[in-house]
C-alpha positions, 0 to 999 in steps of 0.5 A, spaced: 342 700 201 340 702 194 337 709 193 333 713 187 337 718 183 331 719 178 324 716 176 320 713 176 318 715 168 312 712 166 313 710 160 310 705 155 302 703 157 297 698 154 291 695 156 294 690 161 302 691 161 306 697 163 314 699 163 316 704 168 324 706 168 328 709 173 336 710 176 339 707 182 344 709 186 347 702 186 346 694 183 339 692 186 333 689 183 328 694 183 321 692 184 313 696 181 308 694 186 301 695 184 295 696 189 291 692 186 296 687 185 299 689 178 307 689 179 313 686 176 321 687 178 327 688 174 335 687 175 339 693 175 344 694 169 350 698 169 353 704 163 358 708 166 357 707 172 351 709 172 345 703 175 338 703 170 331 698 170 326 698 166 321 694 170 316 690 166 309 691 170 304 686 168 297 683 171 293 690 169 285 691 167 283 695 162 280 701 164 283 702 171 288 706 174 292 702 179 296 707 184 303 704 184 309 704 189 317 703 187 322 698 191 329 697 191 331 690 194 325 690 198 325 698 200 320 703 197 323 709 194 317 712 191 312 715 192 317 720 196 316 721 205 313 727 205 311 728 197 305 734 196 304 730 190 298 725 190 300 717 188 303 716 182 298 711 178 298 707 171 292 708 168 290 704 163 286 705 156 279 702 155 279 702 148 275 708 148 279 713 144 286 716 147 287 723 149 295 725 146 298 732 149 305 734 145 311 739 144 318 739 144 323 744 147 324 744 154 329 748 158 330 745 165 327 749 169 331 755 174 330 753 182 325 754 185 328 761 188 330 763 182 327 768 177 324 764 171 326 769 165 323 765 159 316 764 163 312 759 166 314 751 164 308 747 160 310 742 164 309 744 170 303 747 169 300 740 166 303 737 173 300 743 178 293 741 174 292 734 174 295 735 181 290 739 183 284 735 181 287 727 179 279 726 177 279 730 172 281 731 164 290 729 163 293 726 158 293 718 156 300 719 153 305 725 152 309 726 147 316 729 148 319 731 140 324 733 142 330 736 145 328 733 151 335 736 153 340 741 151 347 739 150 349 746 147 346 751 151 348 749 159 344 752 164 348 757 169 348 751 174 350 746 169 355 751 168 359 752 175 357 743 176 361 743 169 367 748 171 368 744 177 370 738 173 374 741 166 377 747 163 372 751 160 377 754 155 378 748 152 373 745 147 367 743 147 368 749 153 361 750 156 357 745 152 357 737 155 363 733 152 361 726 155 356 720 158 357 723 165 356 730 164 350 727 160 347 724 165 347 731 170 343 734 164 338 729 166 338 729 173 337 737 171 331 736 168 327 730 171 328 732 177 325 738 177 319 736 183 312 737 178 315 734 172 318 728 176 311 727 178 308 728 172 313 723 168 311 718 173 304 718 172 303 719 165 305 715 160 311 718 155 314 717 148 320 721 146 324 723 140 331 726 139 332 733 136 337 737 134 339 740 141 340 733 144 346 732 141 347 739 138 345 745 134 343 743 127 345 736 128 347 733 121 345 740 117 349 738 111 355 733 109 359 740 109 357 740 116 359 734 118 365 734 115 368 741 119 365 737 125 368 731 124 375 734 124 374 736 131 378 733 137 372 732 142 366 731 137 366 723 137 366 723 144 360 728 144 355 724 139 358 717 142 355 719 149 349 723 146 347 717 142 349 712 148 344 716 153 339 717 149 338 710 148 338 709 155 333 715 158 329 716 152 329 710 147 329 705 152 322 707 154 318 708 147 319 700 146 313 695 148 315 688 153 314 684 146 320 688 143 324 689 149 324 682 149 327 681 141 331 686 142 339 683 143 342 689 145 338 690 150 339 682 152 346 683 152 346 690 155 343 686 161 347 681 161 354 685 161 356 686 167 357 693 164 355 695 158 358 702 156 362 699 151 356 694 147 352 701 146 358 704 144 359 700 138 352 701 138 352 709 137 358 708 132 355 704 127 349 709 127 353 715 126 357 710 121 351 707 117 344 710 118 340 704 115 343 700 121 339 702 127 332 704 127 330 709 132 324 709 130 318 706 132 310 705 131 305 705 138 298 703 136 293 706 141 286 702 140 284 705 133 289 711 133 297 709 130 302 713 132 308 714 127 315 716 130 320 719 126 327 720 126 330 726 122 337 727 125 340 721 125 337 717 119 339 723 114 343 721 107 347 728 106 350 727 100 349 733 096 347 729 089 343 725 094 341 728 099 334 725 104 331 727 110 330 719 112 334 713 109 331 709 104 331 703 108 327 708 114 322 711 108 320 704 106 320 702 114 315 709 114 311 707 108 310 700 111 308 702 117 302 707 114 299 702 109 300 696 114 292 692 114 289 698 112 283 700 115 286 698 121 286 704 124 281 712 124 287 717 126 294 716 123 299 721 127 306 721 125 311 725 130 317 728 127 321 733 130 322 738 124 315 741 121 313 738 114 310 744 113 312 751 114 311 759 112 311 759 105 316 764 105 320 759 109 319 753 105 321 756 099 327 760 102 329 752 104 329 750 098 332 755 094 337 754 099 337 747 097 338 749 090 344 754 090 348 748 095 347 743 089 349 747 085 343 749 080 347 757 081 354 755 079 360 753 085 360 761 087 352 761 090 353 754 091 358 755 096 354 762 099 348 757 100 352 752 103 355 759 109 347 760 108 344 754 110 349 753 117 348 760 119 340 760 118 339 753 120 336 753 113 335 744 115 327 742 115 324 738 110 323 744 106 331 744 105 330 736 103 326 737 097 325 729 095 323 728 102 318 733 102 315 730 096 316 723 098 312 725 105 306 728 101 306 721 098 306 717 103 300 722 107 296 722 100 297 715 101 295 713 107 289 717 106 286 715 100 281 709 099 274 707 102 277 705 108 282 711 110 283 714 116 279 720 118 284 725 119 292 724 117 296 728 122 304 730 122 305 733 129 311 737 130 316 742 133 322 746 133 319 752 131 319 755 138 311 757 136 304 754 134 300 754 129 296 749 124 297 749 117 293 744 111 295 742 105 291 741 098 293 737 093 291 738 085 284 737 084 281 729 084 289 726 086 288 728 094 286 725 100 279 723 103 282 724 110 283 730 113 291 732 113 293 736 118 301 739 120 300 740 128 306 744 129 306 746 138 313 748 141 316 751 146 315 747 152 319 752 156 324 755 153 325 763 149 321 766 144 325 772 141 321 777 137 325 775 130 321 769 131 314 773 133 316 778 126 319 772 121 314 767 121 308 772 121 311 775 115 312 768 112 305 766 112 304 773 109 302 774 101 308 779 101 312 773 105 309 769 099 311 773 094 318 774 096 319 766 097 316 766 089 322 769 087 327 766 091 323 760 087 325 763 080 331 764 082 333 757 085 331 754 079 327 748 083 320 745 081 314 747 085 311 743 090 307 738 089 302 741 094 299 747 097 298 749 104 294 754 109 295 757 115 288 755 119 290 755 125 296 761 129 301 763 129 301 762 137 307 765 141 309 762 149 310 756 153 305 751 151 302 744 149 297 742 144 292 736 145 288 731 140 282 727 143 281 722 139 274 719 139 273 714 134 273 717 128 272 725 132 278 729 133 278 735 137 283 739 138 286 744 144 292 749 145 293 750 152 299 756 154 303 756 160 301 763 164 304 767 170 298 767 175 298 772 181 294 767 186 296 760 186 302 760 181 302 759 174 297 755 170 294 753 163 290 757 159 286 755 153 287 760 147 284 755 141 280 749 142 275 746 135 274 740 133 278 738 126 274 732 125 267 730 126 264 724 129 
């Protein structure tokens, strides 16, 4: 009899259909059998040896929740005998605004019995919350923006699993080397009992950063070059693209386009399809502008954008990007599609647009020396600079952080702009809410807003707390105006403020959306010495009136 070995995840929802994604144990057909008579099945498809569906839920109303069971030939599986948790339910969106919690950069959580030495986990609590009270206040959608998984920093378990399976002292050494070994930091990670659950009864989309391949992915050509030279490196980004595809990328797609996609019907149709989606990630390393991992959501009024920053890189230093021109073209028509379609544009990418000024101004001047604006010898100090320092956000693609602040003047100028433009980001390992301006009479009519909230559940050292509190300081700007003179760049085209942090800790922020209203909440993950660890608001305050 078929088992299940991770999900269900509930991953896309609109008024009347729904996607819900789960791993089998064996080839089975697997079905979603909604109360109210909603449902849908799907037959599994195998890579590696591994069983997946994505099973399309259709027959849903609007504005309803429908507590849902999963079967596989016929036998539930889900909810789980015995489970604590309450029904896993799909709740459908009324028309009526959307409520949009983000963040990025979870470590899975240590057992239960263990000691969690980076704090409580945002998703956790979230889970422990709405658990609580299924009435109450819970997301409609869950943006993940990225490094969902950590394919470079393994977790002690992860370890001893993979010391039993390879030599440890030969490359990649302690970090994941192959599909297989892909799979158990899912496994790690999603079967994590609230988290389980959370995923299964809120919606999802998902973005890959840096740690779901590895550190710094696609940093510089410089980088590339050295990695590309290792023994192990194409098997590693082969089998990250490949289970990303499967357990991420899958999930962020509507019915409609899961049903004009040819590799997911080839995929479906293989008896086993490892190779097709190898090919598949090959050409992505290959050529950026062949596969778009992209996408766009609509949600009622509010358009969300996200974006790939890691694979679709152009890094040859005279032309250097952080997006293709095929996906800048792909971005910019997204956000200028029938205008005035939408009252909130929101654009997902996992590195912050706009950062401390004394960081974007290190970034750039790095950025500067490595194209050789200082002569070969600074260039080669930037380049040993920018790979140690991690010196790779949009600051350090200086065009790019041009062409961005254009395509947001853009989408909120005009008589039928949206209320607020909003780029919701990660990575930083802290929180903070930063706004830009642009020259008097040339920018926007719509709010702009860099919504910046990470880590979900993973460390916070104090150079991080000292650092980007000294780069948003008037010294740290002072100091970033050097590094701006002696790099010789142009200014950007823009200014910013802080208005907002910085906040340190385990968190997720939270948009509510309300026609042209937005309210904005910044929830932290903190140990409790009755009931275990809960959600606190530090900051909550409205970024646009009705």
């Amino acid at each position: 009899m078929a088992g299940l070995r991770l999900g269900p995840l509930l991953r896309y929802v609109d008024g009347s259909s729904a996607t819900v994604w789960v791993e089998t144990s064996r080839p089975c057909t697997a079905e979603v059998r909604g109360a109210d008579g909603a449902g849908g099945e799907a037959r599994t498809f195998q890579v590696a040896g591994h069983h997946y569906a994505l099973v399309p839920v259709t027959g849903l109303r609007p504005g309803t929740a429908s507590t849902y069971e999963v079967l596989l030939d016929g036998a539930p599986v889900w909810p789980l005998p015995g489970s604590p948790f309450p029904p896993s339910e799909i709740r459908t969106p009324d028309g009526d605004g959307v409520r949009v919690a983000f963040g990025s950069c979870r470590w899975a959580a240590p057992p239960a019995q263990e000691a969690d030495p980076v704090g409580p986990d945002a998703l956790d609590t979230l889970a422990a919350r709405i658990a609580a009270d299924p009435a109450a206040e819970r997301p409609d959608v869950l943006l993940l923006l990225g490094d969902q998984v950590y394919a470079d920093e393994t977790s002690d378990a992860t370890r001893r699993w993979l010391a039993a399976r390879r030599d440890l002292t030969e490359p990649p050494g302690d970090q994941v080397a192959d599909y297989e070994e892909y799979t158990q930091l899912y496994y790690e990670s999603w079967l994590d009992p609230e988290v389980r659950w959370l995923l299964s009864t809120v919606p999802s989309c998902m973005i890959f950063d840096d740690h779901d391949v590895i550190d710094d992915w696609n940093t510089s050509a410089a980088w590339l070059a050295d990695i590309r030279a290792t023994p192990w490196w194409r098997e590693r980004l082969l089998s990250g693209l490949v289970s990303y595809w499967v357990h991420q990328h899958l999930g962020n797609l509507s019915p409609a386009e899961l049903a004009a996609d040819p590799l997911y019907a080839a995929v479906r149709a293989s008896a086993d399809a490892t190779d097709l989606l190898r090919a598949h990630a090959s050409r992505a390393d290959q050529d950026p502008s062949s596969v778009r991992w992209s996408y766009r959501r609509d949600f009622g009024r509010v358009r969300l954008l996200m974006v790939d920053t890691r694979a679709a890189r152009v890094l040859e230093e005279g032309s250097r990007s952080m997006l293709h021109p095929a996906e800048e073209r792909w971005l910019r028509e997204q956000v200028l599609d029938t205008p005035g379609s939408y009252d909130h544009l929101l654009i997902g990418t996992s590195l912050p647009w706009l950062l401390p000024h004394l960081v974007h101004d290190a970034e750039a001047w790095n950025a500067a020396l490595c194209r050789g604006e200082r002569g070969g010898r600074w260039a080669r100090f930037g380049e040993d600079l920018r790979q140690r320092a991690d010196l790779e956000h949009w600051a350090a693609f200086p065009a790019s952080f041009e062409a961005l602040a254009g395509i947001v003047a853009e989408a909120g100028s005009g008589e039928r702009a949206p209320a607020t433009v909003c780029v919701l980001s990660g990575d930083v390992h802290h929180a903070y809410v930063a706004e830009p301006s642009w020259p008097e009479g040339s920018g926007p009519r719509s709010r702009v807003l860099q919504l910046t909230c990470s880590p979900v559940h993973n460390s916070i050292p104090l150079s991080i707390r000292l650092g980007f509190r000294f780069g948003w300081s008037s010294v740290g700007r002072a100091l970033g105006r050097w590094f701006e003179r002696h790099g010789r760049g142009e200014r950007p085209s823009i200014d910013w403020r802080r208005t907002g942090g910085p906040w340190f800790g385990n968190q997720l922020m939270t948009l509510t959306l309300r026609g042209r209203s937005a309210r904005l909440r910044l929830d932290q993950a903190r140990a409790s010495g009755n009931g275990g660890p809960r959600l606190e608001t530090v900051t909550e305050y409205e970024l646009a009136p009705q």
